[in-house]
C-alpha positions as semicolon CSV with decimal commas, in nm:
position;residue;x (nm);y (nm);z (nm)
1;X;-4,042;8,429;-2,141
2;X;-4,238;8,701;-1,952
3;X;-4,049;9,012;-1,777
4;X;-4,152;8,883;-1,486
5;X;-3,908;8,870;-1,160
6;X;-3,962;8,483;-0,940
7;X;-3,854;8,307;-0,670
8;X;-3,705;7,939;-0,663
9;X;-3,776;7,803;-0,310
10;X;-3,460;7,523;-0,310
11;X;-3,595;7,249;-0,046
12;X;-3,509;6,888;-0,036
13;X;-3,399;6,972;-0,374
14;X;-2,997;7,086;-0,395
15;X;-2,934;7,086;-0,747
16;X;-2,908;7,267;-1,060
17;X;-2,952;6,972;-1,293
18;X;-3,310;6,820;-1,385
19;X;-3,435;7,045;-1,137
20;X;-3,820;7,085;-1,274
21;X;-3,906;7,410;-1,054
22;X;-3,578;7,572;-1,153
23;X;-3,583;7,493;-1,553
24;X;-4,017;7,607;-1,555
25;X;-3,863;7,947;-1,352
26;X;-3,606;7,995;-1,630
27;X;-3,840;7,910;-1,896
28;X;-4,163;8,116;-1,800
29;X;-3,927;8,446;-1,633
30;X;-3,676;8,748;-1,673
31;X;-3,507;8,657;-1,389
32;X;-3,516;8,427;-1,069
33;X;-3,397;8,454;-0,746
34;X;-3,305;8,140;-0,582
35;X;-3,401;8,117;-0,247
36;X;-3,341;7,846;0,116
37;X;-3,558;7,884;0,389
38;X;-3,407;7,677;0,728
39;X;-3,659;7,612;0,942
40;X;-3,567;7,395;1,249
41;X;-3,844;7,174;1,276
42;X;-4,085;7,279;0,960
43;X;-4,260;6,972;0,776
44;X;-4,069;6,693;0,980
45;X;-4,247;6,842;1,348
46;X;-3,905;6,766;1,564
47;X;-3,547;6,941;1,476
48;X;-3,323;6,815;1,178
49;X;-3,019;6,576;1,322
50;X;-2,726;6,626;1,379
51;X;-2,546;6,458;1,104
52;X;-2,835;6,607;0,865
53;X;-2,764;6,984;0,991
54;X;-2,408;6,895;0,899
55;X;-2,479;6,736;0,549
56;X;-2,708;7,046;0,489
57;X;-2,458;7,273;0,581
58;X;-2,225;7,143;0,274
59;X;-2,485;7,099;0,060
60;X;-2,558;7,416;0,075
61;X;-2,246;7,541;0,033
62;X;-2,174;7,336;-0,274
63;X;-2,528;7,464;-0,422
64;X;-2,410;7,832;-0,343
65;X;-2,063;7,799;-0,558
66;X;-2,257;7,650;-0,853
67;X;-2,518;7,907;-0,860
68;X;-2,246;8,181;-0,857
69;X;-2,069;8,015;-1,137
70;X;-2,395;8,050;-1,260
71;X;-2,372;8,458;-1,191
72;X;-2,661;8,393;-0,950
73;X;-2,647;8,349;-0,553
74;X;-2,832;8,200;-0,285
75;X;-3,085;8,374;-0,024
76;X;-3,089;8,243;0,284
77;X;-3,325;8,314;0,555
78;X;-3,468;8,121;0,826
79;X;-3,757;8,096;0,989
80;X;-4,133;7,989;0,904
81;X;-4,198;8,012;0,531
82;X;-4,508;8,132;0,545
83;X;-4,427;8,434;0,660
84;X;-4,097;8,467;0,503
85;X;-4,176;8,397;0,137
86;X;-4,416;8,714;0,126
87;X;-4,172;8,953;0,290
88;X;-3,927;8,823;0,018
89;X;-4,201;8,880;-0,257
90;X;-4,256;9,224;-0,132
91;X;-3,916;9,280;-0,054
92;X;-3,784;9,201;-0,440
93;X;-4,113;9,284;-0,616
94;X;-4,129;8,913;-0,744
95;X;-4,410;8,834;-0,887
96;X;-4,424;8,432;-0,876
97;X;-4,275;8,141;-0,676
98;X;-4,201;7,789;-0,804
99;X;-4,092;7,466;-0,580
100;X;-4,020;7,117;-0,648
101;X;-4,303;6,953;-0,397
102;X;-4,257;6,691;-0,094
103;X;-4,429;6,439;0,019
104;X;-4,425;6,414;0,419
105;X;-4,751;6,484;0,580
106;X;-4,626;6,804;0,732
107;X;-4,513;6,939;0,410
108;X;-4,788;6,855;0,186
109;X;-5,018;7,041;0,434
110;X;-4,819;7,356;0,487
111;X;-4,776;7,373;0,089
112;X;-5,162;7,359;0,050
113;X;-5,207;7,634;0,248
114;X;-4,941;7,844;0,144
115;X;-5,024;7,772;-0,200
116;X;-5,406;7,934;-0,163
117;X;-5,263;8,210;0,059
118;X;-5,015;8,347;-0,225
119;X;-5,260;8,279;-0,512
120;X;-5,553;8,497;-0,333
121;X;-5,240;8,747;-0,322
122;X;-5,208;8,723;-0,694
123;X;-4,901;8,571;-0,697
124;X;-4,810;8,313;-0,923
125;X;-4,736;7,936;-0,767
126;X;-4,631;7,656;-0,974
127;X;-4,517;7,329;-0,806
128;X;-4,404;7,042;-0,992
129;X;-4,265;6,691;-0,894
130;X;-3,877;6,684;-0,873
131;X;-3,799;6,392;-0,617
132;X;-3,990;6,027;-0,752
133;X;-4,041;5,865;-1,006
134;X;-4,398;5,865;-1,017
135;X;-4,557;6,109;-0,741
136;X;-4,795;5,850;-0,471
137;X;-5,126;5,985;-0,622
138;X;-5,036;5,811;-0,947
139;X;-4,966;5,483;-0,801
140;X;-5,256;5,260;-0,713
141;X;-5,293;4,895;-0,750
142;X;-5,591;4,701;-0,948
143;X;-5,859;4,821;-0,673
144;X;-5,741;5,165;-0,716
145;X;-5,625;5,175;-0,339
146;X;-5,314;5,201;-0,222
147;X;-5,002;4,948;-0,261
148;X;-4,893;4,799;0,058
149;X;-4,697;4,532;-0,039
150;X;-4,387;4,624;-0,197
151;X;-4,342;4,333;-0,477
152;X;-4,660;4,397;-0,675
153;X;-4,612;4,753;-0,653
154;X;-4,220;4,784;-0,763
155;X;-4,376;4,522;-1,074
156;X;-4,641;4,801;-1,134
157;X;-4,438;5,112;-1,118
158;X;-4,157;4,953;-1,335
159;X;-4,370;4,934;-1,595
160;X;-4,519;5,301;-1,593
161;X;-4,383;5,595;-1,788
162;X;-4,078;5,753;-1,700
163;X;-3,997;6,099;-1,731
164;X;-3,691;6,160;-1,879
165;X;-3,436;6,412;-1,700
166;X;-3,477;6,762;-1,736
167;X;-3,271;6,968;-2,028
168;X;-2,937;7,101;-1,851
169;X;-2,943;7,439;-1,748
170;X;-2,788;7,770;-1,907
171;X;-2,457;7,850;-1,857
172;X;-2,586;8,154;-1,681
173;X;-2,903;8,290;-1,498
174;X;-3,074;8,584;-1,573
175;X;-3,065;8,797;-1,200
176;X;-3,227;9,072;-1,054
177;X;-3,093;9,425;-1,080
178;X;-3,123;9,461;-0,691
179;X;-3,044;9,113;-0,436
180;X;-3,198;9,138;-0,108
181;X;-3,026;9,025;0,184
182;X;-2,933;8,731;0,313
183;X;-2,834;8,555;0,622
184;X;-2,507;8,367;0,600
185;X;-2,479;7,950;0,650
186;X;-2,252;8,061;0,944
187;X;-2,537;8,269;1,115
188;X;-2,741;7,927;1,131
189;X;-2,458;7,701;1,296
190;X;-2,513;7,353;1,163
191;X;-2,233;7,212;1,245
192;X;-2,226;7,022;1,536
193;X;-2,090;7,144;1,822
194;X;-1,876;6,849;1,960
195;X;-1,633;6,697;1,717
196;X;-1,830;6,406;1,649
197;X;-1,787;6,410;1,309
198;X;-1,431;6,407;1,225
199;X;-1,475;6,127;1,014
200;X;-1,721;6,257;0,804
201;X;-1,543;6,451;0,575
202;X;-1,308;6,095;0,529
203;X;-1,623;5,917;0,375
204;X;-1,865;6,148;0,258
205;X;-1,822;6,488;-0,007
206;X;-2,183;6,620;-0,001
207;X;-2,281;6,863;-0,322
208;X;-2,443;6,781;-0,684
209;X;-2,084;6,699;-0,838
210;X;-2,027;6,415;-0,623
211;X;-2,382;6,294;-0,657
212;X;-2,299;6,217;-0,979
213;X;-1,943;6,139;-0,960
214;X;-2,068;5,839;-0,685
215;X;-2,314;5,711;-0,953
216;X;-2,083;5,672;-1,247
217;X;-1,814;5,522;-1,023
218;X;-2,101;5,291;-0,915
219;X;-2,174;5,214;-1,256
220;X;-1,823;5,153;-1,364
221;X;-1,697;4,989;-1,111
222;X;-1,959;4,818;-0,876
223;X;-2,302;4,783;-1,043
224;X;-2,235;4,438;-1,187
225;X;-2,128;4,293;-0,805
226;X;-2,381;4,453;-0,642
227;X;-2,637;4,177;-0,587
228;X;-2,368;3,902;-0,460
229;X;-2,168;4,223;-0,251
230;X;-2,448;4,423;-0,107
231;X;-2,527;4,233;0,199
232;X;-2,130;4,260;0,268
233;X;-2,062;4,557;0,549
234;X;-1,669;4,482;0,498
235;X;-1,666;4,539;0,124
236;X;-1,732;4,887;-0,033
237;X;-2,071;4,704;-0,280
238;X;-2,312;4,982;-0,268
239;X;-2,341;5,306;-0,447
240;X;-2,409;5,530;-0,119
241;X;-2,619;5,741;-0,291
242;X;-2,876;5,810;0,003
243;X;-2,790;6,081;0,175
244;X;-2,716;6,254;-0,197
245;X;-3,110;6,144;-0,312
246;X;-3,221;6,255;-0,006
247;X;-3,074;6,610;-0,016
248;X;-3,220;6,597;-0,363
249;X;-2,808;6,643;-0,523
250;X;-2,922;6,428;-0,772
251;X;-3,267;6,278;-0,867
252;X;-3,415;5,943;-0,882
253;X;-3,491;6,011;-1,257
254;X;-3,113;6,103;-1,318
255;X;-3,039;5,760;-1,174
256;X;-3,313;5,503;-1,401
257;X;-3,210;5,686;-1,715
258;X;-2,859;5,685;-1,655
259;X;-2,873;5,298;-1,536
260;X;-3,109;5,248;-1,894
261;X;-2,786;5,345;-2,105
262;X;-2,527;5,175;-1,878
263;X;-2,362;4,931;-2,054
264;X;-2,472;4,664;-1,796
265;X;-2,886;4,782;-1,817
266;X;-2,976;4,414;-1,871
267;X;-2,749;4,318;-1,572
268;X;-2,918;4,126;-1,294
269;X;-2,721;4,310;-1,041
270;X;-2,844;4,657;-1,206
271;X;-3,214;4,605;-1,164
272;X;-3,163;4,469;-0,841
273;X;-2,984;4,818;-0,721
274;X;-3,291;5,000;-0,916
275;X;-3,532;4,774;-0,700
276;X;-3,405;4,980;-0,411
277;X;-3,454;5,310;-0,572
278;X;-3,822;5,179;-0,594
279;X;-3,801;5,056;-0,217
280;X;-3,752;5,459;-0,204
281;X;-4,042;5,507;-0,389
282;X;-4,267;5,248;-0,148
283;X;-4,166;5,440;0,128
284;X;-4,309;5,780;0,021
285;X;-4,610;5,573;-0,104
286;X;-4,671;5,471;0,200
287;X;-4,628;5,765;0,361
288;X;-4,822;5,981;0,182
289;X;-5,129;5,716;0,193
290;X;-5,113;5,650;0,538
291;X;-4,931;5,989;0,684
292;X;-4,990;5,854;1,082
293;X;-4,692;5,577;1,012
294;X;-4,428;5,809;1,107
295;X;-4,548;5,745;1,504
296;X;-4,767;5,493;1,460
297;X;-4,741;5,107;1,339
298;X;-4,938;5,048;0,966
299;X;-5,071;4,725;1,131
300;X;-5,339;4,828;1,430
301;X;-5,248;4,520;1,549
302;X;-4,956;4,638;1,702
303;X;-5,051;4,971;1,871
304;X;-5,058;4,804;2,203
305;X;-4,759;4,581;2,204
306;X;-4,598;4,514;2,531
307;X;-4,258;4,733;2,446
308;X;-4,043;4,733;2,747
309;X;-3,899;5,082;2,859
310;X;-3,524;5,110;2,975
311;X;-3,304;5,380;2,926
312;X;-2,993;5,208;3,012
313;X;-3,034;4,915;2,772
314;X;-3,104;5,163;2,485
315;X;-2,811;5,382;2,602
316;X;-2,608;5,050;2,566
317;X;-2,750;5,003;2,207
318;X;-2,674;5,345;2,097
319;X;-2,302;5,338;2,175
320;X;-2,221;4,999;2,050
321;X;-2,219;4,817;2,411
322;X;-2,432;4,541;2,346
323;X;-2,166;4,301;2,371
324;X;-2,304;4,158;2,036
325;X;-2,008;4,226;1,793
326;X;-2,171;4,255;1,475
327;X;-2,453;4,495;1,659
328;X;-2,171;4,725;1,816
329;X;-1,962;4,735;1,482
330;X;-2,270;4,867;1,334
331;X;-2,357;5,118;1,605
332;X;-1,988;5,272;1,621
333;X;-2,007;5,288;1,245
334;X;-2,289;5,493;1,268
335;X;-2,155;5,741;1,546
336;X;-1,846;5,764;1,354
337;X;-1,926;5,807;0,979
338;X;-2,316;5,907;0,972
339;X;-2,418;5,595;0,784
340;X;-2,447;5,232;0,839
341;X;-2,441;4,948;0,601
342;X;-2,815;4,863;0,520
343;X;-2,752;4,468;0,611
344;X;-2,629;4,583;0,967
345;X;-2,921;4,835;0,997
346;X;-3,173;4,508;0,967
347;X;-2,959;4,329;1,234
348;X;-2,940;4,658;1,469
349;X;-3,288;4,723;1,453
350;X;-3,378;4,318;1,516
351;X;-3,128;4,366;1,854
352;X;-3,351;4,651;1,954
353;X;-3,685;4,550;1,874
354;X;-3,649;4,214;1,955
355;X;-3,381;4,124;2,195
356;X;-3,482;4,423;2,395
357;X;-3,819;4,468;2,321
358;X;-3,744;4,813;2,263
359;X;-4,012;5,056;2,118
360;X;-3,919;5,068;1,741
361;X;-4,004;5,427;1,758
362;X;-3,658;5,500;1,948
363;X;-3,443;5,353;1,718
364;X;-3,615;5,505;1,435
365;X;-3,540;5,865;1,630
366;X;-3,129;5,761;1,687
367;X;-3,147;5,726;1,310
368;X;-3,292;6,026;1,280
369;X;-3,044;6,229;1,462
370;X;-2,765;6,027;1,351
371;X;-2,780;5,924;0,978
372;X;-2,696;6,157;0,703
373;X;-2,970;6,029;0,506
374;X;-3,210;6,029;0,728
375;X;-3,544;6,002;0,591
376;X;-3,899;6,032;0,737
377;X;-4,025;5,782;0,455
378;X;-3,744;5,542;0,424
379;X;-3,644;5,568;0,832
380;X;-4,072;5,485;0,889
381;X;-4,040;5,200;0,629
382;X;-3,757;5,029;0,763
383;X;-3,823;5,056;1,105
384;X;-4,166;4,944;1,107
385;X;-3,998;4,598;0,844
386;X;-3,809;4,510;1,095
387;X;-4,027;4,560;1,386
388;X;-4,268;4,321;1,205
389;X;-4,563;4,603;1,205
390;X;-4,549;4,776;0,923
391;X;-4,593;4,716;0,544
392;X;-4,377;4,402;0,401
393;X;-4,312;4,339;0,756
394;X;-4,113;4,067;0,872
395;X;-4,283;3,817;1,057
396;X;-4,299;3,872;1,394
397;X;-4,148;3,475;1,445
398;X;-3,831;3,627;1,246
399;X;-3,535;3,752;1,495
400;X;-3,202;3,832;1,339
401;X;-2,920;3,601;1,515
402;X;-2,642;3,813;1,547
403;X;-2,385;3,570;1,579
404;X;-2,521;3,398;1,275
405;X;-2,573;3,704;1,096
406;X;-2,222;3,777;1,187
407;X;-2,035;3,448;1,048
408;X;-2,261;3,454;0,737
409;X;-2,220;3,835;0,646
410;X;-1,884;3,891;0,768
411;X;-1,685;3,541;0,772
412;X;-1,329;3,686;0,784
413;X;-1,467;3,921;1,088
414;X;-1,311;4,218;0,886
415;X;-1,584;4,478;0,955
416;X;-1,616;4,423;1,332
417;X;-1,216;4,444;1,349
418;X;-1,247;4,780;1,173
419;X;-1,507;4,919;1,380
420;X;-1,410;4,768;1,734
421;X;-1,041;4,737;1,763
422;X;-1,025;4,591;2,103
423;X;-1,115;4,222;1,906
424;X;-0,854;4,319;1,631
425;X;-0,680;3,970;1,761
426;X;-0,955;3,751;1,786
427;X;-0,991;3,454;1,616
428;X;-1,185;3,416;1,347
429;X;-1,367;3,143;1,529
430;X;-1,502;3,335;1,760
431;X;-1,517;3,694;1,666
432;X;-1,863;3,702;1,666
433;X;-1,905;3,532;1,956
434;X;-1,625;3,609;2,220
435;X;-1,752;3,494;2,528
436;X;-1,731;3,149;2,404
437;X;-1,387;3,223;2,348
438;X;-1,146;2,978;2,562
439;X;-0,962;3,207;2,807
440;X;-0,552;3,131;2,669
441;X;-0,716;3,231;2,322
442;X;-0,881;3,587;2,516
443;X;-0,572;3,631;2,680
444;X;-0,347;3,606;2,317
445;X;-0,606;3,810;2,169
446;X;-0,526;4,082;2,469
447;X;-0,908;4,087;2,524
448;X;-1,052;4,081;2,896
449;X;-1,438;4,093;2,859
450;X;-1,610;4,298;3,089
451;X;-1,317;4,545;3,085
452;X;-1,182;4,605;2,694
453;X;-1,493;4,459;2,522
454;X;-1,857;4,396;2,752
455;X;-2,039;4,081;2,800
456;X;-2,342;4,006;2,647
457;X;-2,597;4,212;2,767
458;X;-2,877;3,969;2,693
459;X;-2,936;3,608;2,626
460;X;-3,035;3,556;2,255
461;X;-3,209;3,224;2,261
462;X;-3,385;3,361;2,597
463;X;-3,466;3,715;2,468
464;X;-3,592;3,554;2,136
465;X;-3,818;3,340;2,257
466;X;-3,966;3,657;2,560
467;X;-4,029;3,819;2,211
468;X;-4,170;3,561;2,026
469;X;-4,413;3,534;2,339
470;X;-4,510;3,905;2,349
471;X;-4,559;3,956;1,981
472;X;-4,767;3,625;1,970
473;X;-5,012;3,799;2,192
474;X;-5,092;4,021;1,876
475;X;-5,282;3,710;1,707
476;X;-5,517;3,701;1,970
């Protein structure tokens, strides 16, 4: 350890535990000063969402009372960090930063250039990989160019090295004999302004502890159902981790090596739930290889698809009017909790891209405003799957029924009673389908359609086949 003073620039990285920037700062300093920069737009080019700003918000909070148990605190300041990270180096006398790096195009850009700027000051920068697996670069497939199909490439990374979770941290930090200021999580007003997310709290407890509280529940109590409950909306079968990886409360190395000494590592159902942490992975692969995905389609093919434009159809979508059940139960989820089941997020996006023939690019920006784990890799990747123009795209012939999605996915009809408690009554029969309801049934059920629950706003069978004609003029 030198008697040097640094800074830990905290990112998409809210955690003590196998942090790699923080343990090389302890390691190689005196004393660190930990350090979050907000900046509005930054690496991602538009403004954080809404349910994002509010995960942040706690997040942050829950990183600031474990660094004081720590006897360290948290500087906040917002703004542009290339301007604010040398006022706090000259402000403190530090004399070397260190950051767990990120992979959007954005953000690998801005960290270039920041990085040369503060070395030609003579400051000391040392980055390191705290969020994958195995950082895109490392990846490549036989040709040495990217993956772009996500089988072969989950087969190739499984096999790779692993690095094993960094050491825990000291019970306390070494800290500077003067703090400088810093800006309070109130100054920066996260939280949203209408009380749209009441229910929040009732699902979701962001912070580090219960990052890794929701794992080893998961791995105790779900892991070994996962594969035959995961496609289930009703049924609690996933770990909800995402919005905790994403925030970076706990790391996807913290998850293989803790699935590798679960009891149940040879389970089916376990490397089926680490296949997902890999479709993770894919996505920042992809991103990183071919950065333009976030606005544009992967296949070129696609750039110019006949997408219709409609405001009121996509306002419909977005509050859960569709008058497709299993769509709407998936939409009001989303409003009300910040998350939506990943099953219903394929059938969702199908509605929008394909009933509608609505750009996929606005349904990937409602997630992004919505979701508290919204994602610019994993948001890109599954937007462009299910609008059949991206990497391990669905074919473009493939259009999620709803009403069959519904009876196969939810038989009893117990998610769509939970989200849209106007059907609460109907029968099981025809829950996912109530206009072919026969009117004594409606009127037992105390539904009038058109008044407590809306028609159909499309066709399927007609609206399938208008898409099946527009994307077929892609072959030509």
């Amino acid at each position: 350890m030198s008697d040097r003073l640094a800074l830990v620039w905290f990112r998409e990285d809210l955690r003590l535990s196998d942090n790699p920037a923080l343990s090389l700062a302890l390691k190689e300093n005196a004393a660190i000063i930990p350090v979050f920069i907000f900046d509005s737009c930054g690496i991602h080019t538009r403004p954080l969402g809404g349910a994002s700003r509010w995960w942040l918000h706690h997040s942050l909070e829950s990183l600031q009372k474990s660094l004081a148990a720590k006897k360290s605190r948290l500087i906040l300041r917002q703004g542009d960090p290339q301007k604010i990270l040398p006022q706090l180096l000259k402000e403190t006398g530090a004399e070397a930063v260190y950051w767990n790096r990120i992979y959007e195009p954005g953000g690998i850009e801005r960290d270039k250039l920041l990085k040369k700027d503060l070395r030609d000051q003579g400051v000391t920068v040392r980055s390191t990989n705290g969020a994958l697996l195995r950082e895109p670069h490392t990846v490549a497939n036989k040709a040495g160019t990217p993956f772009k199909v996500f089988t072969p490439f989950w087969k190739h990374l499984s096999t790779l090295e692993i690095d094993k979770p960094q050491p825990d941290p000291p019970k306390t930090f070494s800290s500077p004999s003067d703090w400088p200021e810093s800006e309070t999580l109130a100054d920066w007003k996260l939280l949203p302004k209408i009380p749209w997310d009441k229910h929040f709290p009732d699902r979701w407890t962001p912070g580090e502890d219960n990052a890794a509280k929701a794992l080893t529940q998961f791995l105790r109590q779900s892991v070994t159902s996962y594969q035959k409950d995961r496609d289930f909306p009703a049924l609690h079968g996933t770990s909800r981790l995402s919005p905790h990886l994403h925030f970076g409360e706990i790391s996807p190395r913290q998850i293989w090596w803790k699935c590798q000494a679960s009891q149940n590592s040879d389970h089916p159902s376990l490397r089926t739930f680490l296949s997902e942490v890999g479709w993770r992975e894919f996505a920042y692969h992809l991103l990183y290889h071919f950065p333009h995905t976030t606005k544009e389609p992967l296949q070129e093919k696609f750039r110019d698809f006949p997408w219709r434009q409609s405001r009121p159809d996509r306002r419909a979508w977005e509050k859960g009017e569709t008058g497709y059940p299993i769509v709407d139960a998936g939409m009001r989820e989303l409003w009300a909790t910040g998350w939506m089941h990943n099953r219903v997020r394929m059938i969702v996006g199908s509605f929008l891209v394909k009933n509608l023939l609505l750009p996929w690019q606005e349904g990937e920006a409602w997630f992004w405003d919505t979701l508290v784990d919204a994602d610019a890799a994993s948001n890109t990747l599954g937007w462009q799957w299910v609008g059949g123009c991206g990497a391990d795209a669905a074919p473009y012939f493939r259009v999620f029924n709803p009403i069959r999605q519904g009876e196969r996915f939810d038989p009893e009809g117990e998610y769509v009673r939970r989200w849209i408690p106007a059907l609460k009554k109907m029968p099981k029969k025809y829950i996912h389908a109530p206009w072919e309801c026969p009117p004594e049934l409606l009127a037992r059920a105390e539904v009038e359609l058109g008044k407590d629950y809306p028609e159909p706003m499309v066709d399927h069978r007609e609206t399938r086949q208008r898409a099946l004609d527009a994307f077929a003029q892609t072959k030509k």
